[in-house]
DRENZA-311849 format. One record per residue: y, z, x of N, C-alpha, C in turn. Coordinates in steps of 0.1 Angstrom, whole numbers, plus 2048, in hexadecimal, padded with zeros to 3 digits. Layout:
<pts>
YZXYZXYZX...
</pts>
This chain:
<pts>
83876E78B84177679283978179B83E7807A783778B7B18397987B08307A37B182D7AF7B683E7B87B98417AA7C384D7B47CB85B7AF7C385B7A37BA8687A27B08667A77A885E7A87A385E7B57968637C279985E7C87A48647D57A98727D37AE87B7CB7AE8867C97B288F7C57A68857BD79E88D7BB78E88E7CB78C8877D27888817DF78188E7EB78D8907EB7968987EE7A18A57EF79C8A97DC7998B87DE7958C07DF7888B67E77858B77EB7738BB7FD7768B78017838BA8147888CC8127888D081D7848E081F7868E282F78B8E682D7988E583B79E8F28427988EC84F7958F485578F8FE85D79690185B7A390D8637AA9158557B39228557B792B84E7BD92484F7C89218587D391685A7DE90D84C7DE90284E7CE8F68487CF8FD83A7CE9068377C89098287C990B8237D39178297DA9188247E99108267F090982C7F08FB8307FA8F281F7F78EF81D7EF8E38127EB8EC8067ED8FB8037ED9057F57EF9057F27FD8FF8038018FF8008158F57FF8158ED80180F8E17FF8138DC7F180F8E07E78078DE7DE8038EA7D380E8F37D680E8FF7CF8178F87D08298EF7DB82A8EB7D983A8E57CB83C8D77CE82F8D17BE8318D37B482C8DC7B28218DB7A581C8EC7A081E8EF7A88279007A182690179D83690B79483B91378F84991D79184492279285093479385193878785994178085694877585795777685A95A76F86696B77586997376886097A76A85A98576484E99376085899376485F9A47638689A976D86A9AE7728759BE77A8749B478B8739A778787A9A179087B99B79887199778F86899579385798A79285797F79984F97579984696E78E83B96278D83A96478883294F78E82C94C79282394079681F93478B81A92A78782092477D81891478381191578580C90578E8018FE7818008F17808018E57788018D877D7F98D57787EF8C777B7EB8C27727E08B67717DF8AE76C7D78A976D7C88B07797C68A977F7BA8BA77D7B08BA7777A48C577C79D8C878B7968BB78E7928BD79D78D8C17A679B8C17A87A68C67AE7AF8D67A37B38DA7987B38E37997B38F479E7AB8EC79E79C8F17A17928F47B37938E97BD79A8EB7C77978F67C97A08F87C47B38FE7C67B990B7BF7B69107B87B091A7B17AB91E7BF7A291A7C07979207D07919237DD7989187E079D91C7EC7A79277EE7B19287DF7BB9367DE7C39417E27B69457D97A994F7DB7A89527E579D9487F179D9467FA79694B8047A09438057AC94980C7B69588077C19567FA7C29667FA7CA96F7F27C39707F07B29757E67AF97D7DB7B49707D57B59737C87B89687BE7B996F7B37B29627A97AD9627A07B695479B7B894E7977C394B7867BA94E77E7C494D76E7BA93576B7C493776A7B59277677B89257537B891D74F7C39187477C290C7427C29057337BC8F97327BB8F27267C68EF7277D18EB71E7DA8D97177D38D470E7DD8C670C7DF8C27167E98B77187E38AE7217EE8AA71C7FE8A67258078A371F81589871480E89370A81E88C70181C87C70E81C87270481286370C81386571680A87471B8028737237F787A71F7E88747287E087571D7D48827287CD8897247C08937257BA8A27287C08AA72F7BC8B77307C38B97387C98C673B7D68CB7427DC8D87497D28DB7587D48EA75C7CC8EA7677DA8FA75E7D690175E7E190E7697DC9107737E191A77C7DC92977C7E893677C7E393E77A7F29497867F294D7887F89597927F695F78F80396E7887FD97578480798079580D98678F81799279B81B99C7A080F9A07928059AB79A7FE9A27A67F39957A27F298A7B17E998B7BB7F39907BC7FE9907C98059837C980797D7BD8139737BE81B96F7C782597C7C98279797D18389757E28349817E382D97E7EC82496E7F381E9677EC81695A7EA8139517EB8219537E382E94C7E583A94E7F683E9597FA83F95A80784395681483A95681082F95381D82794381C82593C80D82792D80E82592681683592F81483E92981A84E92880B85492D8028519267F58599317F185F9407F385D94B7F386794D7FE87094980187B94F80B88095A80888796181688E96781789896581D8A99688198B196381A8BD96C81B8C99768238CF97E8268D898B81D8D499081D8CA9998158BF9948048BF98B7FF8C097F7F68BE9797F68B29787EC8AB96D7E789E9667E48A29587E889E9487E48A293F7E389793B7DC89692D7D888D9247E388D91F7EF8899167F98889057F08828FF7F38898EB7ED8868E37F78848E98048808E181187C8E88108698E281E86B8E78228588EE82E85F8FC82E85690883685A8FE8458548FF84F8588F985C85890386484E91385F84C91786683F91586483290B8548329098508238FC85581A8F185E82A8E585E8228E78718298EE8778248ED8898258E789181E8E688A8128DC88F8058D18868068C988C7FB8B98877FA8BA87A7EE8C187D7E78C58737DA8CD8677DF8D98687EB8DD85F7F48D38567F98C785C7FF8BC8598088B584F8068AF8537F38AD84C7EC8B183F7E98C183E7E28C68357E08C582C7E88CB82E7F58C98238028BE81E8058B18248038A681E8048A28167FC8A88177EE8A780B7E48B17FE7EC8BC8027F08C57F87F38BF7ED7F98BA7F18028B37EA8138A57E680C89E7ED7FF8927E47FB8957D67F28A27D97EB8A77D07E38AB7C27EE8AF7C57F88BC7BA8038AB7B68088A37C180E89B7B98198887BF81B8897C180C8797C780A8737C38058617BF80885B7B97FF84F7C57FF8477C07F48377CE7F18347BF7ED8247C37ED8177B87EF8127BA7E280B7B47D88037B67CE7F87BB7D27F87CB7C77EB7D37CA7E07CF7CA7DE7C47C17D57C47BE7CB7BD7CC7D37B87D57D27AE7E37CE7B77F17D77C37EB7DC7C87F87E97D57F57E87E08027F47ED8017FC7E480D80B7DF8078137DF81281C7DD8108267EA81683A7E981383A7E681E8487DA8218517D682C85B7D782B8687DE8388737DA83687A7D183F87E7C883D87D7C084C8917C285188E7C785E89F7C986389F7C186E8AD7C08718AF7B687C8B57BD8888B27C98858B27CB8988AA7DC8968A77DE8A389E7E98A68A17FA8A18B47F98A48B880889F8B68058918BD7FF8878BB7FE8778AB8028788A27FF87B8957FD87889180E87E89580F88689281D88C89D82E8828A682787C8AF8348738A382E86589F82486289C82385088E82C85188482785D87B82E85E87F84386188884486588685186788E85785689284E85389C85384288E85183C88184C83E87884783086F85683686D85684286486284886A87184187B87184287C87F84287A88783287287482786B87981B85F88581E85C88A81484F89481884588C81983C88A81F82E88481C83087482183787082383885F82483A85F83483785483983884F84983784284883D83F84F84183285284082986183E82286484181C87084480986F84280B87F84E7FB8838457F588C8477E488783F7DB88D84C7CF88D84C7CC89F8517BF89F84A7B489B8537AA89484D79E89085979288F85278689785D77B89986F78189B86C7888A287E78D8A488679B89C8827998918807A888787B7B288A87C7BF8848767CB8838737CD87A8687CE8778607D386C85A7E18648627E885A85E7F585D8547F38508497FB84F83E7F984783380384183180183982480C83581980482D80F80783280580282D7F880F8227FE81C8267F782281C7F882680D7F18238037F38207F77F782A7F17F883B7F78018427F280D8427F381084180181983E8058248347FC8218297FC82481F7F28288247EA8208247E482082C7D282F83B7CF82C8417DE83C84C7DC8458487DD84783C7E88528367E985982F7DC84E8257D585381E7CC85982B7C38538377C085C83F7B98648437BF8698447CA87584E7CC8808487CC87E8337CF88A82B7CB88B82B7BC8808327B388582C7A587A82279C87481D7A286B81679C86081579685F82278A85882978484E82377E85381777784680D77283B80477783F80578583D7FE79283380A79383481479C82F82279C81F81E79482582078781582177880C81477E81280B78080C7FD7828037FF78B80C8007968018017A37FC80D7A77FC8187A07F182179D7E88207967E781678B7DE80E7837D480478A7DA7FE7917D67F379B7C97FE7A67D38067AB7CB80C7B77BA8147AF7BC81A7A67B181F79F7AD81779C7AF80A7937A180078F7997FD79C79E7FD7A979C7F57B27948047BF79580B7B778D8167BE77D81A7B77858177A97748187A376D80C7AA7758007A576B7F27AD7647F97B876B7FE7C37657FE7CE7548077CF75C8147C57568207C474781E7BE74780F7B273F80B7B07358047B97387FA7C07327F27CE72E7FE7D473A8047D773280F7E47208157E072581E7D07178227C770D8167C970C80A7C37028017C67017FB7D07047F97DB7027F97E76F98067EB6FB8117E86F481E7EE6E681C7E46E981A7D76DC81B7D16D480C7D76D58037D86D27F77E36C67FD7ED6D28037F56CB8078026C18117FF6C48187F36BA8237F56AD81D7F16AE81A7EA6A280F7E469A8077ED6A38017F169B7F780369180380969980C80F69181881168781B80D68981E7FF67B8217FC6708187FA67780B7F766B8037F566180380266C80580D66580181E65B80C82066081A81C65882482064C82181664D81E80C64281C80063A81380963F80980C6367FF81362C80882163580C82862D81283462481D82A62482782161C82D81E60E82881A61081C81160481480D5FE80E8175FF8088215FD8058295F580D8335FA81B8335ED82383A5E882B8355E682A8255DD82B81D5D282381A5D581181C5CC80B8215C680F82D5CC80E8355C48138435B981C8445BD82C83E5B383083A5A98338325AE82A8295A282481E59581882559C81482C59580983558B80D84259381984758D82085157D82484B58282F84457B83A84057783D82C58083582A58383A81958884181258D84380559285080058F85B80057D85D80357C86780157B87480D58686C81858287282458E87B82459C8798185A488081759F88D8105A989780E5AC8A18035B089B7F95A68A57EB5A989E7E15BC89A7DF5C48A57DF5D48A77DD5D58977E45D68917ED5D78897F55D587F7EE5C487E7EE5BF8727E75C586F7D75CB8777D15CF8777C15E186B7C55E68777CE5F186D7D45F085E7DA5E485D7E05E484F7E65E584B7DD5DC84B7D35D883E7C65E483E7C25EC8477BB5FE8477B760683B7BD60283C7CC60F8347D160F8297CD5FC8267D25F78197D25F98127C45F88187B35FA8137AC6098107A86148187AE61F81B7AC6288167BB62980B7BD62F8087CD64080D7CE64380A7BE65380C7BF65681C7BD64D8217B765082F7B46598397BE6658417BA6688487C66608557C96648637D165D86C7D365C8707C46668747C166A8797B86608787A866186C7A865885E79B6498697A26468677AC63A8697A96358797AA63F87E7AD63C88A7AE63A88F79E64588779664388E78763488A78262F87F78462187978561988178561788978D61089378F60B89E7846018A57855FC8AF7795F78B87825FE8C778360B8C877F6128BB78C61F8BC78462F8B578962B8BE79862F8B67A46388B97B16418B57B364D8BC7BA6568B97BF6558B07C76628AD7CD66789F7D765E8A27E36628AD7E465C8BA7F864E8B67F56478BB7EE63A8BE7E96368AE7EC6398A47E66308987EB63888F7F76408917FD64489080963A8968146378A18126308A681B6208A281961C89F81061089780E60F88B81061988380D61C87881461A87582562587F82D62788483961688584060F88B8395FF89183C5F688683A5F687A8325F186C8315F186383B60386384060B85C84B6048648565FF87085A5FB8728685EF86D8675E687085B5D786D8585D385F8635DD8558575DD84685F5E084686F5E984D8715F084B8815E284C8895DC8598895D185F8925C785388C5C584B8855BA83C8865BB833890
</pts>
């Protein structure tokens, strides 16, 4: 089971605790996962679509918790290229469909005209706990998140540009969270890819065990890095010094070859032999070597005084 049904199982187990929050999350679920269908005589008719039974099951309760009235659920085959079933939820006109359209914000009225509304009605999300809810709604009908362990990424996918333009500014007006929109194949895509980000959101719809998980996920996966990053650095430092080790010996030969040891200062000459017997040694290693001990500075710069020795040969 993926990443993003688990958080949606785990989702439709939340029961908002105000009439507000209900209706708030039934519109918000009814924006994406429902069509309206004309019945006759200028009638309604509700069709709900989703994948998941544990989300069709919650919204089947909630409608008839909130507008009593029960909704006949059906079980189709899935599109082609996807696996298990479709549930199919319906609410004809005699459930007081039209009804349900207008009080979710998705019936409006328009110069005594019915119109289809493609935004989120602005009286359902006035509070912050409203805000909430609906953003569960619309993750439940048309949201997926990525496995952390892969990847940071929430989608919501809407089907026209204002929806996609009111959800992003309802997820923005959270503290700390931002959001943005990417067309793709015909859709709008509102999205976040930062893994805090993520992580608030999944809490502020509710999905608290979700939350622990992929704050679990994101820390294993930062030490990993945190580790590579550390031995990669110890790596490179090492390369380094082997190279400088190398160039040191090297014109220590030189002036052994020129002239001989004894054309150094003794300090000098006690250090050459060090390196020479010691190739991997760092400053440090050989500085303790020493009697008395020098510091790192201390044979760097004797080092440094070796390196001009050779140059001027």
């Amino acid at each position: 089971m993926s990443f993003s049904t688990e958080t949606k199982n785990e989702l439709s187990r939340v029961e908002p605790p105000k009439k507000c929050c209900q209706l708030a999350e039934v519109a918000g679920f009814l924006r994406v996962a429902g069509s309206i269908r004309l019945a006759g005589g200028g009638k309604f008719k509700i069709v709900i679509t989703t994948d998941n039974p544990a989300v069709a099951r919650h919204y089947k309760k909630m409608i008839k918790e909130y507008f009593q009235v029960e909704t006949e659920l059906e079980i189709g085959r899935a599109a082609a290229l996807k696996k298990g079933h479709t549930y199919i939820l319906t609410i004809d006109p005699e459930m007081r469909s039209e009804s349900i359209l207008r009080e979710t914000g998705i019936l409006l009225v328009r110069e005594g005209n019915n119109y289809i509304s493609d935004g989120i009605y602005d009286d359902l999300i006035k509070t912050k706990c409203c805000r909430k809810s609906y953003m569960r709604g619309i993750f439940m009908g048309a949201g997926t998140i990525s496995d952390p362990e892969k990847g940071y990424d929430l989608e919501f996918v809407c089907s026209s540009e204002n929806l996609a333009k009111d959800l992003r500014k309802l997820i923005n007006s959270f503290e700390d969270l931002s959001a943005k929109i990417v067309e793709r194949k015909g859709k709008y895509i509102v999205y976040m890819k930062n893994s805090q980000y993520i992580s608030d959101t999944l809490a502020i719809m509710g999905a608290h065990s979700k939350v622990l998980q992929f704050e679990d996920i994101k820390i294993k996966k930062e030490l990993v890095n945190e580790t590579v990053r550390i031995t990669n650095c110890d790596n490179a430092n090492t390369d380094r010094t082997l190279d400088a080790s190398q160039r040191q010996i090297e014109a220590i030969r030189k002036i052994e070859a020129a002239h001989g040891f004894g054309s150094m200062p003794e300090k000098l000459r006690e250090l050459a032999q060090l390196r020479l017997d010691n190739p991997e040694a760092s400053l440090t290693q050989l500085g303790e070597m020493l009697d008395p001990p020098l510091k790192k500075s201390g044979i760097n710069n004797r080092l440094k005084r070796i390196m001009d020795i050779a140059a001027k040969l």
